[in-house]
MIZA-32443 format. One record per residue (C-alpha): residue number from 1; y, x, z. Coordinates in pm, whole numbers, always signed. Example, Ala and Ser with C-alpha at 12.3 -4.5 7.8 and 13.67 -1.06 7.14 Angstrom:
BEGIN
{nr:1 yy:-450 xx:+1230 zz:+780};
{nr:2 yy:-106 xx:+1367 zz:+714};
end
This chain:
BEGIN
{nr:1 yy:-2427 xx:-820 zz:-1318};
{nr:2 yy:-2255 xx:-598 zz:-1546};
{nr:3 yy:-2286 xx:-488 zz:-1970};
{nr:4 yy:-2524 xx:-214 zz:-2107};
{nr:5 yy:-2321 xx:+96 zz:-2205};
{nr:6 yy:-2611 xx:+279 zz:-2339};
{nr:7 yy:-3030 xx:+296 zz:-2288};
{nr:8 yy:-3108 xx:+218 zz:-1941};
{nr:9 yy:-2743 xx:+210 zz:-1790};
{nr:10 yy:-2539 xx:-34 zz:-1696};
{nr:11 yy:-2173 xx:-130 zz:-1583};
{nr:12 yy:-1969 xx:-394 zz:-1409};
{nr:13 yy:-1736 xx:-575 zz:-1595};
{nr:14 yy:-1394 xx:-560 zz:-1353};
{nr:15 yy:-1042 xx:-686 zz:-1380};
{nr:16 yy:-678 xx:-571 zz:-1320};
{nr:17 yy:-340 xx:-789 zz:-1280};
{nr:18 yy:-281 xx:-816 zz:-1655};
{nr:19 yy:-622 xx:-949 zz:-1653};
{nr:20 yy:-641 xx:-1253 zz:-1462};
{nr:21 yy:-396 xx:-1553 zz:-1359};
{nr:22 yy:-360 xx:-1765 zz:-1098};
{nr:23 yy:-384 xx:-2193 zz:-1189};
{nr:24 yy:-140 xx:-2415 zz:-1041};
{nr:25 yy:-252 xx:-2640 zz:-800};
{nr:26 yy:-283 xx:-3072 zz:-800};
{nr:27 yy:-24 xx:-3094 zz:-536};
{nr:28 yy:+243 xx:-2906 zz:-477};
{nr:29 yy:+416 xx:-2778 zz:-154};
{nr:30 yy:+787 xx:-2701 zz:-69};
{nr:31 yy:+829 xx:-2268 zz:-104};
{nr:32 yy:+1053 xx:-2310 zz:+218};
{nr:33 yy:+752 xx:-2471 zz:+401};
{nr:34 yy:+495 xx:-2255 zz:+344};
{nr:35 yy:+405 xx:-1954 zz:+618};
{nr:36 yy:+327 xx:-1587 zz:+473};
{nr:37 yy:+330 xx:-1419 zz:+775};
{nr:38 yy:+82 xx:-1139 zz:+886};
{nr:39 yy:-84 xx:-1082 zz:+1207};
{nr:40 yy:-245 xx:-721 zz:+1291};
{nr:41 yy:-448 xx:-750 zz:+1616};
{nr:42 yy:-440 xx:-543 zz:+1928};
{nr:43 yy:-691 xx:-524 zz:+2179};
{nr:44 yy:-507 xx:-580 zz:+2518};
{nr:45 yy:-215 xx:-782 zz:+2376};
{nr:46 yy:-88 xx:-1052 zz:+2128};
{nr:47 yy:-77 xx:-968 zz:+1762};
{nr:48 yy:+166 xx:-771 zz:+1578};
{nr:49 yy:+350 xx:-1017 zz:+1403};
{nr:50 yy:+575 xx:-975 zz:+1056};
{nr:51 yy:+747 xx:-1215 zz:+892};
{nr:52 yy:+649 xx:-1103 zz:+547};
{nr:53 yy:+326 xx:-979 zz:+432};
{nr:54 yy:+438 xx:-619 zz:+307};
{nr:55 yy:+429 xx:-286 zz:+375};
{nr:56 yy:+610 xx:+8 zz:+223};
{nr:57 yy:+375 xx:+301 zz:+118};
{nr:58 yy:+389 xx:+622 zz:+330};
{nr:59 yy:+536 xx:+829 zz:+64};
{nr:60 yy:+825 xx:+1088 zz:+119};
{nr:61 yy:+1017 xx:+895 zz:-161};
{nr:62 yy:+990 xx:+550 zz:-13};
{nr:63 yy:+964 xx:+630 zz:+364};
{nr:64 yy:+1208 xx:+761 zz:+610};
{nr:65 yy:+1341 xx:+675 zz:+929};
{nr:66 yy:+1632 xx:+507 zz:+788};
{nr:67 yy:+1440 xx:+272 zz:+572};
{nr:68 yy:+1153 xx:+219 zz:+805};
{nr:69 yy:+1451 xx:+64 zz:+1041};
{nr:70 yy:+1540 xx:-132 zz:+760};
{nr:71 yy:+1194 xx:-260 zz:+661};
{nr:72 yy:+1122 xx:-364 zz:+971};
{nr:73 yy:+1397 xx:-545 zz:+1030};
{nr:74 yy:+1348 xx:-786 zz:+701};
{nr:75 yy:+993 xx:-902 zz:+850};
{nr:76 yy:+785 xx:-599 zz:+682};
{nr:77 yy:+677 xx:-282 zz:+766};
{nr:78 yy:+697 xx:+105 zz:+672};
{nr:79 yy:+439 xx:+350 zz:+734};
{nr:80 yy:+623 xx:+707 zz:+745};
{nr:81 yy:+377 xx:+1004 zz:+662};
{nr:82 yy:+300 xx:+1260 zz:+932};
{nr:83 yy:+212 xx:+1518 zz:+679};
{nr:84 yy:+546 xx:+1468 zz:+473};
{nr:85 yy:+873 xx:+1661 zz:+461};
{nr:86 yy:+984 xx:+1446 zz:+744};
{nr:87 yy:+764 xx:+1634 zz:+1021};
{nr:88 yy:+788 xx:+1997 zz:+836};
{nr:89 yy:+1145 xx:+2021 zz:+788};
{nr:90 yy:+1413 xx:+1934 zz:+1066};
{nr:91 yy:+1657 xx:+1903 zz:+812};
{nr:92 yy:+1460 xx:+1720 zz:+520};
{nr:93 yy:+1752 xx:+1580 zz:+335};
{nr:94 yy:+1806 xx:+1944 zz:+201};
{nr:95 yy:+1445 xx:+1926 zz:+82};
{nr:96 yy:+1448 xx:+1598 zz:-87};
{nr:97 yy:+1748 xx:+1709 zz:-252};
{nr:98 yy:+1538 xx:+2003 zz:-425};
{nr:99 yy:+1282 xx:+1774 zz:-531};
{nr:100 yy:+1492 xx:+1505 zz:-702};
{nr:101 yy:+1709 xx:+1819 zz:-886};
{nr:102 yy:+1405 xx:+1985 zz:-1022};
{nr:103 yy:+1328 xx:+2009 zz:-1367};
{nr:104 yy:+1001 xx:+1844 zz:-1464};
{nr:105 yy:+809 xx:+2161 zz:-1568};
{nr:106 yy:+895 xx:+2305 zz:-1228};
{nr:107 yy:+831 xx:+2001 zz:-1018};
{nr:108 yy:+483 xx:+2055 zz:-975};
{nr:109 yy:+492 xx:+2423 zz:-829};
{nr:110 yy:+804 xx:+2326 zz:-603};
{nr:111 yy:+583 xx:+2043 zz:-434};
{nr:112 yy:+326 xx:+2287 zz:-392};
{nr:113 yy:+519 xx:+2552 zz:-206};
{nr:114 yy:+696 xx:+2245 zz:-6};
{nr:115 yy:+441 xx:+2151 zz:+136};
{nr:116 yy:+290 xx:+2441 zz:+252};
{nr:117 yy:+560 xx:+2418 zz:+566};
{nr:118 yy:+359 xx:+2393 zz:+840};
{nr:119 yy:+390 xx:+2003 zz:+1012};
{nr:120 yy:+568 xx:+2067 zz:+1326};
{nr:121 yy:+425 xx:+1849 zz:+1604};
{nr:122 yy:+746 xx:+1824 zz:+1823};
{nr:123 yy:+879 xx:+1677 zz:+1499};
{nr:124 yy:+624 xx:+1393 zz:+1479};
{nr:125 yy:+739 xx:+1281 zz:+1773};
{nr:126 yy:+1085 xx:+1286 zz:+1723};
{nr:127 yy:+1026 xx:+1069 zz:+1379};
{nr:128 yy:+858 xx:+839 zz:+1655};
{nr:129 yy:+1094 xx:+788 zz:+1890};
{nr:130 yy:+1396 xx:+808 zz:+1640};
{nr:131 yy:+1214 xx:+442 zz:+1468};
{nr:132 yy:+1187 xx:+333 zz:+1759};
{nr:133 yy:+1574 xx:+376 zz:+1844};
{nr:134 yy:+1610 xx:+165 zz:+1617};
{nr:135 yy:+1440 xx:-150 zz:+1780};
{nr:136 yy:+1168 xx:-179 zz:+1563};
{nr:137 yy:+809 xx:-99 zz:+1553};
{nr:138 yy:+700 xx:+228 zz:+1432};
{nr:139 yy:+367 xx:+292 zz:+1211};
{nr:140 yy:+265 xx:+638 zz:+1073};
{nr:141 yy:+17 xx:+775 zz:+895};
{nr:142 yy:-206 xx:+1096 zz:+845};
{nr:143 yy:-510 xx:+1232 zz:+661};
{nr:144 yy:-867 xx:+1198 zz:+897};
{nr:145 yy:-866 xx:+1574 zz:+945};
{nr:146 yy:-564 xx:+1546 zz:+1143};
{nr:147 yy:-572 xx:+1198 zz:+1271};
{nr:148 yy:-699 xx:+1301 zz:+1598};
{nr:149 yy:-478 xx:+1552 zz:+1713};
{nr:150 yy:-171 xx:+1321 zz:+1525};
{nr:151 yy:-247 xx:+1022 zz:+1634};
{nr:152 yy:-228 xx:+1101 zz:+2020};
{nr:153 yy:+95 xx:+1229 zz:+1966};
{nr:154 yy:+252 xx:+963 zz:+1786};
{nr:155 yy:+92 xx:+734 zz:+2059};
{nr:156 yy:+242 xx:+877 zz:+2330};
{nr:157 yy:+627 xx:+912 zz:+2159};
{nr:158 yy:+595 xx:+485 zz:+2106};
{nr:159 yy:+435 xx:+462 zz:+1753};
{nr:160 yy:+300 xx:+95 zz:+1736};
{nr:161 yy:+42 xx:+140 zz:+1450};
{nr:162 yy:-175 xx:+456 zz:+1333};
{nr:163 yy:-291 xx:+449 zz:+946};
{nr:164 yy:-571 xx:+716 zz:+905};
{nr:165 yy:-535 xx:+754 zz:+494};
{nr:166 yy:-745 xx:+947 zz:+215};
{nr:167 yy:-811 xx:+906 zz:-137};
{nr:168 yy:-1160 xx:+790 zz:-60};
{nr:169 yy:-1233 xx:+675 zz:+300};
{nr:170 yy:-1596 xx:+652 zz:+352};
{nr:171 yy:-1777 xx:+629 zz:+747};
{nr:172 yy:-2025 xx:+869 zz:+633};
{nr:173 yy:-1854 xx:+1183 zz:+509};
{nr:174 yy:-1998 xx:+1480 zz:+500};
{nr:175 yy:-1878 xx:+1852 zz:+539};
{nr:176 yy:-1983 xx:+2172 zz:+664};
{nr:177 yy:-1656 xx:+2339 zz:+636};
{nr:178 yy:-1446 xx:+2097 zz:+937};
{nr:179 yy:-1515 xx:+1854 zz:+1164};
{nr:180 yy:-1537 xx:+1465 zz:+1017};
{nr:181 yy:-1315 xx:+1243 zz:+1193};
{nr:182 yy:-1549 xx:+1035 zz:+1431};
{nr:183 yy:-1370 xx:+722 zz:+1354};
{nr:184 yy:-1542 xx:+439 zz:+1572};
{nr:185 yy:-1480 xx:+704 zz:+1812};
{nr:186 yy:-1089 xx:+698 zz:+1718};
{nr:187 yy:-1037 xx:+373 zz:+1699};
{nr:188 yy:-1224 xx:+307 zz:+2032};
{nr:189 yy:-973 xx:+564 zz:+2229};
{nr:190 yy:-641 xx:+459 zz:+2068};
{nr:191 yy:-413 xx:+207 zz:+2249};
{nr:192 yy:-268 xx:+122 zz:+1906};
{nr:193 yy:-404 xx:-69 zz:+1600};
{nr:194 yy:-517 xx:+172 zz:+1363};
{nr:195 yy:-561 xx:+97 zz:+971};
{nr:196 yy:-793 xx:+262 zz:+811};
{nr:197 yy:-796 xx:+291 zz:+375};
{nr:198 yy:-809 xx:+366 zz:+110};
{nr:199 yy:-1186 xx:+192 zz:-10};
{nr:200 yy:-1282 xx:-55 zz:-336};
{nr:201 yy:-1614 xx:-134 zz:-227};
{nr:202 yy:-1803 xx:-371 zz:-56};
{nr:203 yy:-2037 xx:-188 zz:+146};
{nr:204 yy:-1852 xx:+107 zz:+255};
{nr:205 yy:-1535 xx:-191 zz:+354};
{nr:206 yy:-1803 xx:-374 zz:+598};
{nr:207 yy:-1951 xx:-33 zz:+709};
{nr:208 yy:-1579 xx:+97 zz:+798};
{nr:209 yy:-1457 xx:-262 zz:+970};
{nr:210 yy:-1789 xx:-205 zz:+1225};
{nr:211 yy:-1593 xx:+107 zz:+1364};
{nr:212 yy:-1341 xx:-97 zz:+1471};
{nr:213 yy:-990 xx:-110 zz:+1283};
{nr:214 yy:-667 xx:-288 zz:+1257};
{nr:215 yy:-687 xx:-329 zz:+903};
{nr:216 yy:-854 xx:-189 zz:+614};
{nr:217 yy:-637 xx:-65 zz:+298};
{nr:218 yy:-763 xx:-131 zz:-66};
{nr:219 yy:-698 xx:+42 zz:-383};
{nr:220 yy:-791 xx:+433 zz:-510};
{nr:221 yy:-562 xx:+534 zz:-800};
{nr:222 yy:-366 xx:+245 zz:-861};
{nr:223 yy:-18 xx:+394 zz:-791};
{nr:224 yy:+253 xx:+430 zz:-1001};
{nr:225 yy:+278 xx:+823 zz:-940};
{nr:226 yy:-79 xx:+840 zz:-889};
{nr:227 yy:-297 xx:+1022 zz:-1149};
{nr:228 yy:-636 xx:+1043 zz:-973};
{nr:229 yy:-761 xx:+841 zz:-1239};
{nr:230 yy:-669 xx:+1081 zz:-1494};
{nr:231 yy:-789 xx:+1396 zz:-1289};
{nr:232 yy:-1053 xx:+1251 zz:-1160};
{nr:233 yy:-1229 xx:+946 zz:-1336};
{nr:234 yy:-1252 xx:+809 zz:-1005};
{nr:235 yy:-1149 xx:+401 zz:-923};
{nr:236 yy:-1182 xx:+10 zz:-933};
{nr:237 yy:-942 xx:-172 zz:-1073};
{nr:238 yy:-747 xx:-371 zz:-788};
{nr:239 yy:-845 xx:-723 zz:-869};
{nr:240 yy:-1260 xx:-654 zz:-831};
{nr:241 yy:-1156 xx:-445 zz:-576};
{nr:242 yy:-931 xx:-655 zz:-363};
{nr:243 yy:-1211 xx:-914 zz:-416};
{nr:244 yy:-1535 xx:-736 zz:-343};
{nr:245 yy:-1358 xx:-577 zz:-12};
{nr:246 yy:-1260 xx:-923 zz:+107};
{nr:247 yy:-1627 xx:-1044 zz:+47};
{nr:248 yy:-1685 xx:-794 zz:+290};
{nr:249 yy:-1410 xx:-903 zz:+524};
{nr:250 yy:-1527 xx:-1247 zz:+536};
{nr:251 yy:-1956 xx:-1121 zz:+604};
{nr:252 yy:-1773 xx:-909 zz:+867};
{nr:253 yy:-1606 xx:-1225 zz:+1029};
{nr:254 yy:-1906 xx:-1412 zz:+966};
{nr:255 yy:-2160 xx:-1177 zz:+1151};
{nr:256 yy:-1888 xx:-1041 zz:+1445};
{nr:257 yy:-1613 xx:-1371 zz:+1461};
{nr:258 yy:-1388 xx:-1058 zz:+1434};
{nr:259 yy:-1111 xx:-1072 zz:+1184};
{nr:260 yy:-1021 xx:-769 zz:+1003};
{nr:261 yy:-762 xx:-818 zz:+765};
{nr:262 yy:-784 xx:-614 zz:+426};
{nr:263 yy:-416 xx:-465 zz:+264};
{nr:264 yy:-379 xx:-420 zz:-121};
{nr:265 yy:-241 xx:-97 zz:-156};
{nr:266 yy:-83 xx:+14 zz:-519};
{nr:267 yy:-79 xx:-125 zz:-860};
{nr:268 yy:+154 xx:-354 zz:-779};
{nr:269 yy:+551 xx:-333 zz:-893};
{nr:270 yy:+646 xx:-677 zz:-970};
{nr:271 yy:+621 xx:-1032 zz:-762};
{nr:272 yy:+311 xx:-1136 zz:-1019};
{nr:273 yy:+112 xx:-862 zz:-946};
{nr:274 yy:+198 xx:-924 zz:-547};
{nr:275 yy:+134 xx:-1277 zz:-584};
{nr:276 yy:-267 xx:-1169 zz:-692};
{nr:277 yy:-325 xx:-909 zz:-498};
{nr:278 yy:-295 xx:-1193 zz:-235};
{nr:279 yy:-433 xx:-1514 zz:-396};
{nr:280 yy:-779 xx:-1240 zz:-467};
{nr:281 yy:-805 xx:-1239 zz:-109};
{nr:282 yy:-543 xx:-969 zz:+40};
{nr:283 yy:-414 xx:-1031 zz:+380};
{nr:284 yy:-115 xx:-818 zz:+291};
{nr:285 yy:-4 xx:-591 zz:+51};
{nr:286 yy:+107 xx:-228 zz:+36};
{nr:287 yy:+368 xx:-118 zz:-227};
{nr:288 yy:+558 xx:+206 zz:-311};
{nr:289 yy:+694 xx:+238 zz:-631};
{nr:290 yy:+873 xx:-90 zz:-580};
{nr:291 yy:+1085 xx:-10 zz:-305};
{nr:292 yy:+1131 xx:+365 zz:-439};
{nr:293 yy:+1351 xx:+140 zz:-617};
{nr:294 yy:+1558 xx:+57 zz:-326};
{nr:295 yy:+1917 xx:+210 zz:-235};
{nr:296 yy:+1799 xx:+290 zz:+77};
{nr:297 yy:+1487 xx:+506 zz:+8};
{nr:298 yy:+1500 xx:+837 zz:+77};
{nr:299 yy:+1345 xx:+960 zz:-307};
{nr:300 yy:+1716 xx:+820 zz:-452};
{nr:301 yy:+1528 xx:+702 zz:-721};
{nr:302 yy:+1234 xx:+932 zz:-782};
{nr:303 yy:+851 xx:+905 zz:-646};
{nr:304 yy:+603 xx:+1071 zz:-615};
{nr:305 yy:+274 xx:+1053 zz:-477};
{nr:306 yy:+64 xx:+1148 zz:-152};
{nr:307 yy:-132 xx:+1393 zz:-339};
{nr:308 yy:+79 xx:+1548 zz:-583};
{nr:309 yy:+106 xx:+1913 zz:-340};
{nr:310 yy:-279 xx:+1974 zz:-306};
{nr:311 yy:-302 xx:+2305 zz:-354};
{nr:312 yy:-631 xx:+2346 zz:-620};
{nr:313 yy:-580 xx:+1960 zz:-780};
{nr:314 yy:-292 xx:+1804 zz:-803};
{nr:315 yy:-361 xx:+1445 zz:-819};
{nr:316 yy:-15 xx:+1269 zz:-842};
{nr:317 yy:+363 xx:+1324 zz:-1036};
{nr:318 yy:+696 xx:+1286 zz:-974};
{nr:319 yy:+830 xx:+1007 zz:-1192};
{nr:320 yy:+1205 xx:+851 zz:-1211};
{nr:321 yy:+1242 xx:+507 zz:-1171};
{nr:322 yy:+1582 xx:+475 zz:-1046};
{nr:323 yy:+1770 xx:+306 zz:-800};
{nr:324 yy:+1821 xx:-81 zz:-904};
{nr:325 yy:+1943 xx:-228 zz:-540};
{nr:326 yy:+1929 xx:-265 zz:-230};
{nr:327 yy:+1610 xx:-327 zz:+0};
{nr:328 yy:+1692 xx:-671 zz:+73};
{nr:329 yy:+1736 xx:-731 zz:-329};
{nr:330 yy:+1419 xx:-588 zz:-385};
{nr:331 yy:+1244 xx:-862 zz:-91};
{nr:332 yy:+1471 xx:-1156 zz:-104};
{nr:333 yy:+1709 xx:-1132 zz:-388};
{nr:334 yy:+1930 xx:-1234 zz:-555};
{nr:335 yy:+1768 xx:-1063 zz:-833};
{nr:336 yy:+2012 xx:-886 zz:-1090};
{nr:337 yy:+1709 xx:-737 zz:-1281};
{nr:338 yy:+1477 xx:-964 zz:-1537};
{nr:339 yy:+1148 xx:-780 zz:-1495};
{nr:340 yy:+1033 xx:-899 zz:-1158};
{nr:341 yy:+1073 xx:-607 zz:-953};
{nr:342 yy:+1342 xx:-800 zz:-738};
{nr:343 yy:+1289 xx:-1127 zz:-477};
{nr:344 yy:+925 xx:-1026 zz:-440};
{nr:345 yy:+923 xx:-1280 zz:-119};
{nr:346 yy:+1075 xx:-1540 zz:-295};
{nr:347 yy:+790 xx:-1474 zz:-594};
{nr:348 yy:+494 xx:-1512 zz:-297};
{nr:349 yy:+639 xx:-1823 zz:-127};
{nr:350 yy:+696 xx:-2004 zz:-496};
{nr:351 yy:+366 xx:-1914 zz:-630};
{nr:352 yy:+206 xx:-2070 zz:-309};
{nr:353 yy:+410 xx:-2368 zz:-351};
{nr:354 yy:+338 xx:-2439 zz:-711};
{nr:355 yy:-95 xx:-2356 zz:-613};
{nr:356 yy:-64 xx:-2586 zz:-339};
{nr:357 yy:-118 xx:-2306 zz:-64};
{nr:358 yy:+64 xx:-2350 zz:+284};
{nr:359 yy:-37 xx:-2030 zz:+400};
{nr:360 yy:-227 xx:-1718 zz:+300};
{nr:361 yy:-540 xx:-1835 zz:+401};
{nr:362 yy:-540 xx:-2111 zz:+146};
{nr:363 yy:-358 xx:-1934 zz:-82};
{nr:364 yy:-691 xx:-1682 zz:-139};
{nr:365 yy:-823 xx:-2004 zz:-217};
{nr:366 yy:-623 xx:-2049 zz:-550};
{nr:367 yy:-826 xx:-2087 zz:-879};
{nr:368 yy:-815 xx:-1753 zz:-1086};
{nr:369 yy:-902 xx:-1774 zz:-1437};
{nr:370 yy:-954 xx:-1467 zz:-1664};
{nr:371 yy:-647 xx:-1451 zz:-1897};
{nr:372 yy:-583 xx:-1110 zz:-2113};
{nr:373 yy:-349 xx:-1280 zz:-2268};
{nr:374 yy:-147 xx:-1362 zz:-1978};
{nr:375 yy:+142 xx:-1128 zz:-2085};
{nr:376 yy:+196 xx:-1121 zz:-2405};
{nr:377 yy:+76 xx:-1497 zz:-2522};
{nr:378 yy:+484 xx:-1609 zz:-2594};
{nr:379 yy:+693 xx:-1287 zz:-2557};
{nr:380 yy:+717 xx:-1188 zz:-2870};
{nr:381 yy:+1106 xx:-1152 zz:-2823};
{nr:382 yy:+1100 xx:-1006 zz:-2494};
{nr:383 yy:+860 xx:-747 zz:-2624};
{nr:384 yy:+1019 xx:-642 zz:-2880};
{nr:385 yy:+1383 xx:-657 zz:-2731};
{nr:386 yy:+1185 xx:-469 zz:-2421};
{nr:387 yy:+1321 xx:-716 zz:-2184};
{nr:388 yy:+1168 xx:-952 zz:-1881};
{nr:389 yy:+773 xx:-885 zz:-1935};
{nr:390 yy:+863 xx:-709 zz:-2261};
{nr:391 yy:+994 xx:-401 zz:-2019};
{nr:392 yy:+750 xx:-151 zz:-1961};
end
């Protein structure tokens, strides 16, 4: 596989959303009838069930406990980060309020100092239990350093799900300056389902889904206020990747009969690029810059990414993309917008209809053909007028 780039080297050839399509099916199916939901196993219960196969990023401008109520409560779920401005500041409306006022020259250096607040544990479990008032299920995140000491806490104030996050998640990493995160060892001890991401890769997926996860999250740089790619050379695009990490997914099932489901996480902001992420072989999808859109988000209409603060290398911005409607716009409709962004459900369920899927399963089934021209083949106008796929 792959192109020579020079004497003795080669690369893979690998594909984005604006890369690929998706070919209608012979028959067609009913977008009421079909079933999207998403299952996330437990190991001395039934399944976590939602309704919808999303899940809202765990970024401090999509996630708070406000909208993870909300979330929830439409059939998806919202991951709120322990290392945010939600578990350092008691009073992080004030804060959020400093971020979305700053001036863009500034915003860099006022993340930085930000989030050098120490996380305050008793905080972490009040973000817990305060979800959980709510009557809905409660997932949160951290980085591995901290997952250990984090993830017993938010266990024990109710949190239903655990999502140990990095830039690169590997099983082998390496360091003689802190203690790895042992994480068959984690995800043996916790009660909860615990997701584990972010990877692109085939071997490293398989290798992390034999220490026993939840769920495994897919994607490294894809994000919308994400610049790792930029500071760092460093990622897959999401299409190879969402398809060599399920490959892995389905060797796992193959060799264990265990079934770990694998979550597309970034690079996605409109219903087509939802729609592919799943037809490549995603069980469900992760999305922030989407629902930064929403009324309800806590960023009122900024974002910015998980590792825009890091002290030596920021890898991440703060970027405005406003506030178009409400949650339940952005998921079900009615759409007011022309671009996509809004009824992302309703895209899913009538993109399975017109492949002939029923459910996800078959719907990862769906022919994909390579198609560059997928975008612009037709929209002349809408280009040029910068409206529909013509909007940036």
């Amino acid at each position: 596989m792959g192109m020579w780039i020079g004497r003795n080297r080669k690369a893979r050839v690998t594909y984005g959303f604006d890369e690929i399509a998706l070919v209608p099916g012979r028959v067609t199916i009913n977008p009421n009838e079909v079933d999207i939901t998403f299952r996330l196993a437990r190991r001395d219960a039934e399944p976590l069930e939602m309704k919808i196969p999303i899940l809202a990023s765990a970024m401090d401008g999509v996630v708070d406990v406000r909208f993870a109520g909300a979330m929830n409560k439409l059939g998806g779920l919202a991951v709120l980060n322990l290392e945010g401005v939600q578990t350092r500041y008691k009073n992080p409306q004030e804060v959020l309020q400093k971020i979305v006022e700053a001036d863009k020259s500034e915003i860099t250096a006022l993340l930085q100092r930000i989030y050098q607040e120490p996380v305050q544990e008793d905080l972490i479990a009040a973000r817990v239990r305060q979800i959980k008032d709510s009557g809905v299920l409660a997932a949160v995140s951290s980085i591995p350093q901290r997952a250990a000491e984090f993830g017993k806490i938010a266990q024990e104030a109710g949190a239903d799900v655990f999502v140990v996050q990095s830039t690169v998640s590997t099983v082998r990493h390496i360091s003689s300056e802190y203690k790895s995160l042992d994480l068959e060892k984690f995800c043996r001890e916790m009660r909860i389902p615990v997701i584990v991401g972010n990877t692109v890769g085939y071997d490293v997926t398989f290798e992390i889904m034999e220490c026993g996860p939840a769920a495994v999250l897919v994607g490294v740089g894809p994000g919308a206020a994400c610049t790792s790619r930029g500071v760092l050379g460093l990622g897959v695009p999401q299409v190879t990747a969402t398809v060599d990490c399920a490959a892995a997914r389905d060797a796992y099932f193959k060799k264990t009969s265990r079934y770990v489901p694998i979550i597309t996480d970034g690079g996605m902001s409109r219903g087509g690029d939802v729609c592919k992420a799943l037809a490549c072989g995603a069980d469900a999808v992760m999305v922030g810059s989407a629902f930064a859109k929403a009324n309800e988000a806590p960023g009122r209409g900024y974002h910015w990414g998980m590792a825009t603060p890091h002290a030596n290398l920021p890898r991440g911005t703060r970027i405005k993309v406003g506030a178009t409607g409400s949650l339940k716009q952005i998921l079900f409709g009615p759409a007011e917008v022309d671009d996509g962004s809004q009824n992302l459900v309703g895209a899913v369920t009538t993109c399975m209809g017109n492949v002939g899927a029923r459910n996800i399963a078959e719907f990862q089934q769906t022919e994909i053909i390579i198609a560059p021209s997928i975008k612009t083949e037709g929209k002349l106008f809408q280009t040029v007028q910068s409206v529909g796929m013509g909007t940036s």
